[in-house]
C-alpha positions in Angstrom: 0.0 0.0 0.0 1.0 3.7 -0.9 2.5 5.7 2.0 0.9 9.2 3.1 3.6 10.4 1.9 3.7 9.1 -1.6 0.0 9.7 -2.0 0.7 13.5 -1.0 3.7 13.6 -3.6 1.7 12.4 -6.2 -1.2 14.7 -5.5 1.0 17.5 -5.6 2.4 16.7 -8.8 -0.7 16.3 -10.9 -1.9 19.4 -9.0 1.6 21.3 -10.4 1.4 20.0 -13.6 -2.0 21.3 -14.2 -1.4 24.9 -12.9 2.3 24.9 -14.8 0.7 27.2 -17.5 -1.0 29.2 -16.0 2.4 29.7 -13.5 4.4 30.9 -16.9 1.6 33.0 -18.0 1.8 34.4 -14.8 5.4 35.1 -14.9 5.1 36.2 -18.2 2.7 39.0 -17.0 5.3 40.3 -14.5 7.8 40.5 -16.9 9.6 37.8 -17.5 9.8 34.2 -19.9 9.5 31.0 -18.6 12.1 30.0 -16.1 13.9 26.8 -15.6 12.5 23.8 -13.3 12.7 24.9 -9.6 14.0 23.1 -5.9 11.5 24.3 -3.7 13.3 24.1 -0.1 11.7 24.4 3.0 13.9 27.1 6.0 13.0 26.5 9.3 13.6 29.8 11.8 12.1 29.4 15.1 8.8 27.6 17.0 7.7 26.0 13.6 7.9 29.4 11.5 10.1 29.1 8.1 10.4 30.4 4.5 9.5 28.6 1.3 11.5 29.0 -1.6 10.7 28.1 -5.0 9.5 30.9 -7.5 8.8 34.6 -6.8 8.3 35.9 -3.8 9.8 34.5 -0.7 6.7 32.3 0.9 7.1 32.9 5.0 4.9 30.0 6.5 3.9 28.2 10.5 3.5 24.7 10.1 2.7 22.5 12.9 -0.5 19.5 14.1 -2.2 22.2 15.2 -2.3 24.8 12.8 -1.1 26.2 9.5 -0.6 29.5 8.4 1.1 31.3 5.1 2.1 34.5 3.6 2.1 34.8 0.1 1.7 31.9 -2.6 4.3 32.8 -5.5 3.0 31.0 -8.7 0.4 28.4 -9.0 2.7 25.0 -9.7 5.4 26.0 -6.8 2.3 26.9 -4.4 1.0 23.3 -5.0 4.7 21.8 -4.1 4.7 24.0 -1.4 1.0 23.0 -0.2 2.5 19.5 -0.1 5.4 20.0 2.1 3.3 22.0 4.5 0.6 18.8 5.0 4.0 16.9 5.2 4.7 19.3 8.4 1.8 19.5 10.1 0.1 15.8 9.5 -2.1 16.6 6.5 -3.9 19.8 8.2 -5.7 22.2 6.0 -4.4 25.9 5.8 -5.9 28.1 9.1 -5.3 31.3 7.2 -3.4 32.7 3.7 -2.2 35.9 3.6 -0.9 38.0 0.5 1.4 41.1 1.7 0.1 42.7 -1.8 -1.2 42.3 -4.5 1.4 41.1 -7.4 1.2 37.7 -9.2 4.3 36.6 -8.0 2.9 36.5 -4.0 -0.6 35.9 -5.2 -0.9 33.6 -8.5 -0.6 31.2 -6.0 -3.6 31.2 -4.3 -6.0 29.2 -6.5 -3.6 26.0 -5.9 -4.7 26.9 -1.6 -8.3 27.2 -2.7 -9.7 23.7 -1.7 -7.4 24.1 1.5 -8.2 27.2 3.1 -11.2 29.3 3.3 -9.6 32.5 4.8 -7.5 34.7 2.5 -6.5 38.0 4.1 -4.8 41.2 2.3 -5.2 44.7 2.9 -8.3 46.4 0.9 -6.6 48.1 -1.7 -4.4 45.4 -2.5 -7.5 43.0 -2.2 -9.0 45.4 -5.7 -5.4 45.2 -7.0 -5.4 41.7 -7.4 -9.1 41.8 -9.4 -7.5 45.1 -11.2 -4.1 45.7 -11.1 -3.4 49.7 -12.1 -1.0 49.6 -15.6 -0.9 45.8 -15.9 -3.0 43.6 -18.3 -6.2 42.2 -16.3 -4.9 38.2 -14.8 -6.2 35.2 -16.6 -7.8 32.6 -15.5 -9.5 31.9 -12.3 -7.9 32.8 -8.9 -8.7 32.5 -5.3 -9.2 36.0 -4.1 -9.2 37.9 -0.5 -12.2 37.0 1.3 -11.1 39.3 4.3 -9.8 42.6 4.5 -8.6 45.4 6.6 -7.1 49.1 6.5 -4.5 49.6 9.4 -4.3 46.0 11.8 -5.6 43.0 11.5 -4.6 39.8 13.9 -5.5 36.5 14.8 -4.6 33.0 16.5 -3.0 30.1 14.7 -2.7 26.7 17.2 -0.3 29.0 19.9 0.5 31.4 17.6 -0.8 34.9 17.4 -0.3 37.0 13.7 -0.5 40.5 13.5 -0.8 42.4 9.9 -0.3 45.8 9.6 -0.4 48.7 7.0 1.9 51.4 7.7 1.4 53.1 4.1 2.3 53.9 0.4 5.5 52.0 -0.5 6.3 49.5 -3.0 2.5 49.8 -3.9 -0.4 51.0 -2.0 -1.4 47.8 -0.4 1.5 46.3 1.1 1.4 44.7 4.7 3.6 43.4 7.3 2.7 40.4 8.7 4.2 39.5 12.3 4.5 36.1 13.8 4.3 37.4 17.5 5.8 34.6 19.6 8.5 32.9 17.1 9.1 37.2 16.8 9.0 36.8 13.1 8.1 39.5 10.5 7.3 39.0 7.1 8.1 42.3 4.9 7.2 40.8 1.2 8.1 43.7 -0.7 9.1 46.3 1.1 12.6 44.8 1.4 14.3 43.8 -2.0 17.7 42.7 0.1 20.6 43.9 -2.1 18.5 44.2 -5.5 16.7 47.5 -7.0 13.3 47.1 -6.3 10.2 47.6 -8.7 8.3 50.7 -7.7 4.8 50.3 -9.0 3.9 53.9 -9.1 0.4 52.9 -11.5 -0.1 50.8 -8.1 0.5 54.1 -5.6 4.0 53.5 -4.9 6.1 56.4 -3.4 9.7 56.2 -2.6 9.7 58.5 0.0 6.8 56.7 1.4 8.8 54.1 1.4 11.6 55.5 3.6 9.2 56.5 6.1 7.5 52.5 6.4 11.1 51.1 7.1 11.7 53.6 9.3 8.3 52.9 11.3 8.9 48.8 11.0 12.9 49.2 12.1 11.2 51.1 15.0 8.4 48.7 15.9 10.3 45.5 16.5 13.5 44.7 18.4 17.1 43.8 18.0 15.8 39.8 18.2 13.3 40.1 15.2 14.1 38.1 12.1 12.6 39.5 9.4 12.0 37.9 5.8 12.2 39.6 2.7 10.3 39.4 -0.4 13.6 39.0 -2.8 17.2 39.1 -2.6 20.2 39.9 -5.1 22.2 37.3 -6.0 24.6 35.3 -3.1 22.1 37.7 -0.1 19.5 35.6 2.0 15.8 36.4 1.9 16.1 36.4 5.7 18.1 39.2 8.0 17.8 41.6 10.5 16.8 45.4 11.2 20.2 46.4 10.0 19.5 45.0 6.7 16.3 47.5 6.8 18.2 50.1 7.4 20.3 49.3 4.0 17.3 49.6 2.1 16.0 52.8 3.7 20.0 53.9 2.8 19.3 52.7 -0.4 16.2 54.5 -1.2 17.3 58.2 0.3 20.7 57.5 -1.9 18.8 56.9 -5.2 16.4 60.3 -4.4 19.2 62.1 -3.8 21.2 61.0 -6.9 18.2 62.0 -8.7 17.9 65.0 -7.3 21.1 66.0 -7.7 20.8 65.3 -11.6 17.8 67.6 -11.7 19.3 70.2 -9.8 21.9 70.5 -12.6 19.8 70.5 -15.3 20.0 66.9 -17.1 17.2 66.4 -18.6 15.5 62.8 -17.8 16.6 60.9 -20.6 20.2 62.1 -19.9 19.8 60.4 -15.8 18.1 57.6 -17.4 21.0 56.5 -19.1 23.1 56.3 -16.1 24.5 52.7 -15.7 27.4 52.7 -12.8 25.9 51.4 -9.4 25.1 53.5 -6.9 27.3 55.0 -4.8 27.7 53.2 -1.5 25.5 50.4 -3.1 28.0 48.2 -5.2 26.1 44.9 -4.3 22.7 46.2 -6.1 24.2 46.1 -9.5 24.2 48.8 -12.4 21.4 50.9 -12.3 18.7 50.8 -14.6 16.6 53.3 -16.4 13.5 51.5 -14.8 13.9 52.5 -11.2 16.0 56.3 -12.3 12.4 56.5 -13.8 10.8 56.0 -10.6 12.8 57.9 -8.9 12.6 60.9 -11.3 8.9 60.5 -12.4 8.3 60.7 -8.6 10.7 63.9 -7.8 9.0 65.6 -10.7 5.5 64.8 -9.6 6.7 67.1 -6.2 
């Protein structure tokens, strides 16, 4: 006779095979071609809280016998392998509770491979209309499993002996983005609000402010403590999806750097196209890479707009 386990495997496969299109459709949305086969792998941090990497955005997840809780879903075939190993974890439980920091198909394509596991799918409000109608982007295909709960500022609630806070702190990456806290492993999901090491997208359509932005870390680095391990939505190449306030407080750096160089190349009368074409790294930032006339753009567009 078939083990659990096998039976769980297989499950998971035909379920990931069946959603593998509409994953690279997905991906092909946010701007990108189909990419090659992934290891999803499993990170334990503390009392039964981890990270789930496969595809997109960094999945943070509790897993135990008694409960199951996640944040985010990445794309529809590496949610499924990730649905699997989390019934591995906690005995074949269903999912208490899925949350989606915001509202981009790479943390929420996801969800329709949780649909016949959970029945609670929590985002903030705008990023729950976001999903249904994302600003600049082509409207998603196909079905998905959308929000059926939403808030403005906090939200919380109790997961086996667990208790998860979300919170909205304001305009950022987009207009909807969350922080989602696992209060006694001291935990804290940022999804997008920390690209670690990386230029991040700024989806202005979406009501994304820069320094917005600045003031959000600041409020987060100043919430938690010295302990907190935070997990990040992405990471540059060779820098972890997990770190500390310190590693906030790059990204804050970061941001103020990239208005400032801006500025400064308003200020002495380059026109846009000219800062555009800018291509050394940022000063002080070597490990983000060249920069890129995608986020001088968002920088500039947002200067401009005062």
């Amino acid at each position: 006779m078939s083990s659990r386990r096998e039976f769980l495997s297989r499950s998971a496969l035909a379920l990931s095979a069946a959603l593998l299109g509409r994953s690279v459709r997905l991906e092909a949305l946010q701007g990108g071609g189909p990419s090659a086969p992934v290891t999803p792998v499993f990170t334990p941090i503390r009392r039964n809280v981890g990270f789930f990497t496969g595809r997109g955005g960094t999945i943070g997840y509790l897993a135990t016998n008694e409960g199951v809780a996640v944040v985010d879903s990445q794309f529809p075939d590496t949610a499924a392998l990730c649905l699997e190993g989390l019934r591995e974890r906690s005995g074949g439980r269903h999912v208490d509770v899925l949350i989606n920091t915001h509202h981009h198909g790479d943390h929420t394509g996801g969800n329709i491979a949780f649909r016949e596991a959970t029945r609670r799918v929590v985002a903030h409000v705008t990023a729950a209309a976001h999903m249904k109608a994302p600003p600049g982007r082509p409207a998603p295909e196909g079905e998905n499993y959308y929000p059926t709960e939403f808030f403005m500022d906090r939200w919380a609630t109790a997961v086996a002996d667990e208790v998860i806070r979300a919170a909205h702190y304001g305009r950022a990456h987009t207009s909807g983005d969350i922080v989602v806290l696992f209060e006694r492993a001291n935990v804290v999901h940022m999804g997008d609000l920390v690209f670690n090491r990386r230029h991040p997208v700024v989806d202005r359509p979406a009501g994304a402010s820069l320094a917005g932005w600045i003031e959000v870390l600041e409020r987060v680095t100043a919430t938690y403590d010295a302990d907190t391990v935070y997990i990040f939505g992405h990471a540059g190449e060779k820098h972890p999806v997990t770190g500390s306030r310190d590693d906030l407080g790059v990204m804050r750096d970061y941001l103020t750097a990239l208005l400032e160089h801006v500025r400064a190349a308003q200020k002495a009368g380059r026109s846009r196209e000219e800062a555009l074409a800018v291509t050394s790294p940022l000063a002080g930032f070597p490990d983000h890479g060249p920069l890129n006339p995608t986020i001088l753009g968002a920088a500039w567009d947002e200067l401009a707009a005062g």
